[in-house]
C-alpha positions as CSV (number, residue, x, y, z in Angstrom):
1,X,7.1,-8.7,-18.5
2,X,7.1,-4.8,-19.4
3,X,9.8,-1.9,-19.2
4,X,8.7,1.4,-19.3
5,X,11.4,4.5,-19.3
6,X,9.3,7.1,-17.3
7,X,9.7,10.6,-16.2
8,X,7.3,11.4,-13.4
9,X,6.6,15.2,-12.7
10,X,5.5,15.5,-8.9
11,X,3.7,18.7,-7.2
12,X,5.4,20.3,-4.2
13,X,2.9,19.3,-2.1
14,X,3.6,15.7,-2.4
15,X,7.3,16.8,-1.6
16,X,6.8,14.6,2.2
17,X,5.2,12.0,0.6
18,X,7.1,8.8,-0.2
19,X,5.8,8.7,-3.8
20,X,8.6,6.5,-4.8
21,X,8.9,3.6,-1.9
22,X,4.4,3.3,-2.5
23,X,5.0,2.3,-5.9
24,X,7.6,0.0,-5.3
25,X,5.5,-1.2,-1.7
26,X,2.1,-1.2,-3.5
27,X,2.5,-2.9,-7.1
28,X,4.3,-5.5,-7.7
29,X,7.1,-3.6,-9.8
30,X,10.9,-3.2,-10.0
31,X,12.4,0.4,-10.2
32,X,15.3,1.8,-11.4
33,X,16.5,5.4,-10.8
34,X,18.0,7.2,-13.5
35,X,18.1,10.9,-12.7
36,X,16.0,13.0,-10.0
37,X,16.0,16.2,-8.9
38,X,13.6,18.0,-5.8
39,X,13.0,21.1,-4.5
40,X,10.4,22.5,-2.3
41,X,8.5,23.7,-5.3
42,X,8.2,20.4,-7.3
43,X,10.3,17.4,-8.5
44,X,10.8,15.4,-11.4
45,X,12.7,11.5,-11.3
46,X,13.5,9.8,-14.7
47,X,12.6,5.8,-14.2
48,X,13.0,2.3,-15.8
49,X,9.9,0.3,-14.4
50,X,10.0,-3.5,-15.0
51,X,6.7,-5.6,-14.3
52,X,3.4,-7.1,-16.0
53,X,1.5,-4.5,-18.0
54,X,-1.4,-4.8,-15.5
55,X,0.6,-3.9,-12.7
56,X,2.6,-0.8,-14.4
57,X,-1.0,-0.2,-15.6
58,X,-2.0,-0.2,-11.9
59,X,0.7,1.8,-10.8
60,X,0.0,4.6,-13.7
61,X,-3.4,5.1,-11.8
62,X,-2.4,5.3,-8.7
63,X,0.2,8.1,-9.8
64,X,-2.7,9.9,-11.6
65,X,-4.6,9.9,-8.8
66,X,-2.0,11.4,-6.9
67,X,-1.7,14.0,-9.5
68,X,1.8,13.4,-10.7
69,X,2.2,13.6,-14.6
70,X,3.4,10.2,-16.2
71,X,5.6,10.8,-19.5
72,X,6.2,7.2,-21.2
73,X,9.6,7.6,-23.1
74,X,10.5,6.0,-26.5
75,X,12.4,2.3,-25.3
């Protein structure tokens, strides 16, 4: 099992899009919210994400497909 401390950076035209309930729908992962803030011009939400390294490794594509930068923190 793996924990990641993320901080995702999301466009503002994902701002409709429920970014965070696909990860959690999609990959077999567990999130926890830290801090988040949205506006209409972009977002940012710092995360812990718990799961297998293929899945978080999954789950980091899927966000770079979507565009949304993905800044691993130090443990």
């Amino acid at each position: 099992m793996g924990v990641k401390k993320i901080e995702l950076f999301i466009p503002g035209e994902l701002k409709e899009e429920p970014i965070l309930y696909h990860m959690i729908k999609n990959f077999d992962v567990s999130i926890k919210i830290i801090e988040a803030s949205f506006s209409t011009e972009s977002g940012w939400a710092y995360l812990i994400v718990n799961g297998e390294e293929s899945e978080i490794n999954k789950l980091f594509s899927f966000l770079k497909e979507k565009h949304i930068s993905v800044e691993v923190k130090e443990k």
